[in-house]
C-alpha positions in Angstrom: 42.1 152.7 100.2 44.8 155.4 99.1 46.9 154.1 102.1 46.7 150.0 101.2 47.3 151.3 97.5 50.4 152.8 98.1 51.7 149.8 100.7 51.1 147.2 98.0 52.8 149.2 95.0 56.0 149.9 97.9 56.0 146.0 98.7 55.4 144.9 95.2 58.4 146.9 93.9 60.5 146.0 96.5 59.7 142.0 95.7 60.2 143.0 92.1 63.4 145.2 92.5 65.6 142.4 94.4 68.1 140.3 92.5 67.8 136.7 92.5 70.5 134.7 94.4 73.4 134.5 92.0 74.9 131.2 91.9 78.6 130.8 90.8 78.4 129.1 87.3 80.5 126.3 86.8 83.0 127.1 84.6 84.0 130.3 86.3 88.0 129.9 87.2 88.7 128.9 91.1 91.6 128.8 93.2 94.1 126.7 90.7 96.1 123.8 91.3 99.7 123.6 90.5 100.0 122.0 87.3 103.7 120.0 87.0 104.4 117.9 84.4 107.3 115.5 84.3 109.7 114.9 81.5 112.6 112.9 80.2 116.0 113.8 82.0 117.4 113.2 78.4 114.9 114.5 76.2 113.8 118.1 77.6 111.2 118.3 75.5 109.1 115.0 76.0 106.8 114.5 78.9 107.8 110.7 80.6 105.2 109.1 82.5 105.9 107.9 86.2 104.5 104.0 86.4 103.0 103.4 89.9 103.2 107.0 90.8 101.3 108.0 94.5 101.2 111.3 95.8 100.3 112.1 99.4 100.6 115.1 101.8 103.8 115.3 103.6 102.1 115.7 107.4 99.7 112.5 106.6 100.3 109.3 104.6 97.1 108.2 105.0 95.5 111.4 102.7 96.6 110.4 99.2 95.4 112.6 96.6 92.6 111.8 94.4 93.7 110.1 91.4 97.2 109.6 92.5 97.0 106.4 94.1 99.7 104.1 91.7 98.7 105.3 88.6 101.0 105.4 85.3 100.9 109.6 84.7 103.0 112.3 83.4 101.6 115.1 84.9 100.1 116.2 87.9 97.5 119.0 89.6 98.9 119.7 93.3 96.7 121.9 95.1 98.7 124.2 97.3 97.2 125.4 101.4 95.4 128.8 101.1 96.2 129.9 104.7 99.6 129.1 104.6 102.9 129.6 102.5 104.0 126.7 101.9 103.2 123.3 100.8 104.8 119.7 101.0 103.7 116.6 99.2 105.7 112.8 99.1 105.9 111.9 95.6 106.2 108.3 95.4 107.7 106.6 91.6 107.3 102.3 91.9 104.3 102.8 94.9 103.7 99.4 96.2 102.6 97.3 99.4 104.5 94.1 99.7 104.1 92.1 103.1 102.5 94.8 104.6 105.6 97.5 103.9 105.5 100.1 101.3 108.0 100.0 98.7 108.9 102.6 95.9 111.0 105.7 96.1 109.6 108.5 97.4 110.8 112.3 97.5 109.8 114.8 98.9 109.1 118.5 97.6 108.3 121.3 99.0 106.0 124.4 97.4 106.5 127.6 98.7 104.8 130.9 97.0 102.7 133.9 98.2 99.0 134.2 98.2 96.9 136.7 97.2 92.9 136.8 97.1 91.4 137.6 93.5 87.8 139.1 93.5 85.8 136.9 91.1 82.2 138.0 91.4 79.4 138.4 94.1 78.1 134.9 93.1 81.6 133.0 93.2 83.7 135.6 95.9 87.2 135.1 96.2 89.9 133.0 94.6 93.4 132.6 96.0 96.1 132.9 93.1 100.0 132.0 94.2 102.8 134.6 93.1 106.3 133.4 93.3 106.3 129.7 93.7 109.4 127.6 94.0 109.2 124.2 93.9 112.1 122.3 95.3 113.2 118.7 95.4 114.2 117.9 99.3 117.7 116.3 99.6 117.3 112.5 100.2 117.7 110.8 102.7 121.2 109.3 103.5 121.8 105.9 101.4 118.8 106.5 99.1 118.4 108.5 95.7 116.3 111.1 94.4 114.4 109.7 91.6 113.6 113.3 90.2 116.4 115.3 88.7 115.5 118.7 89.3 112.6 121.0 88.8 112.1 124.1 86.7 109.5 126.9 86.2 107.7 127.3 83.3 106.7 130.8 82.9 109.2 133.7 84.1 107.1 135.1 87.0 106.2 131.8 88.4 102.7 132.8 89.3 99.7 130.0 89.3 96.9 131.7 88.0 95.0 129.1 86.0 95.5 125.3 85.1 95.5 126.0 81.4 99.4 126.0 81.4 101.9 123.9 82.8 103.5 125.7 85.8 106.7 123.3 86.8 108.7 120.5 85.2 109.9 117.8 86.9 112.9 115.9 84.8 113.3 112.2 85.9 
């Protein structure tokens, strides 16, 4: 009886004495986007919306990203490729189909930055945060126009650690 005794107490405190499976609340910080916000060539200090603005990645027109599919915005959240250093996205101002051709101008930029994985917690793991980011606005085309300006970093080290704060501006 001593011998079943001391089995249960061993299981029982070894049921009792395991964590539950942690689950990553929601609200915990993950791998942040790149948050640019565009503003007035003129006026440095006001944001300027883009009217039919569509962004989509550089290697495939056909993935658009969510919520940037001609839409009137003045910023935008670009998520940047964890296993990679770099980053391209066409940035379309004036996005439209007519007679089956795609009209607007579109440039091109290109994100380049190191990564580095940030322990969060058992629960949530990893999250990738990007030190030294550059943003750059690719030359046109010959004949065509760049309808953004230039780009700029917000914050002096040029690291993306959240999505509180806007990383980039873009003037147009």
């Amino acid at each position: 009886m001593k011998k079943i005794t001391s089995i249960l107490l061993l299981f029982l405190s070894l049921i009792f004495s395991c964590e539950r499976d942690d689950l990553c609340p929601e609200d915990t910080p993950t791998t942040p986007k790149l948050f640019v916000e565009f503003r007035d060539n003129t006026l440095t200090d006001n944001a300027k919306n883009v009217a039919l603005l569509r962004v989509e990645d550089f290697d495939d027109s056909e993935r658009v990203l969510e919520g940037y599919n001609a839409v009137t915005a003045s910023q935008m959240l670009l998520p940047l490729k964890t296993n990679t250093t770099e980053t391209k996205y066409r940035v379309y101002r004036d996005y439209a189909i007519v007679n089956d051709e795609v009209e607007g101008n579109a440039d091109v930029i290109t994100i380049t930055y190191e990564t580095e994985e940030v322990y969060v917690s058992r629960a949530c793991s990893y999250k990738t945060i990007y030190k030294n980011v550059v943003l750059t606005i690719e030359d046109p085309e010959p004949g065509e126009e760049n309808w953004m300006q230039f780009a700029e970093p917000e914050n002096e080290n040029q690291t993306v650690i959240n999505e509180d704060e806007i990383h980039y501006t873009i003037r147009h």
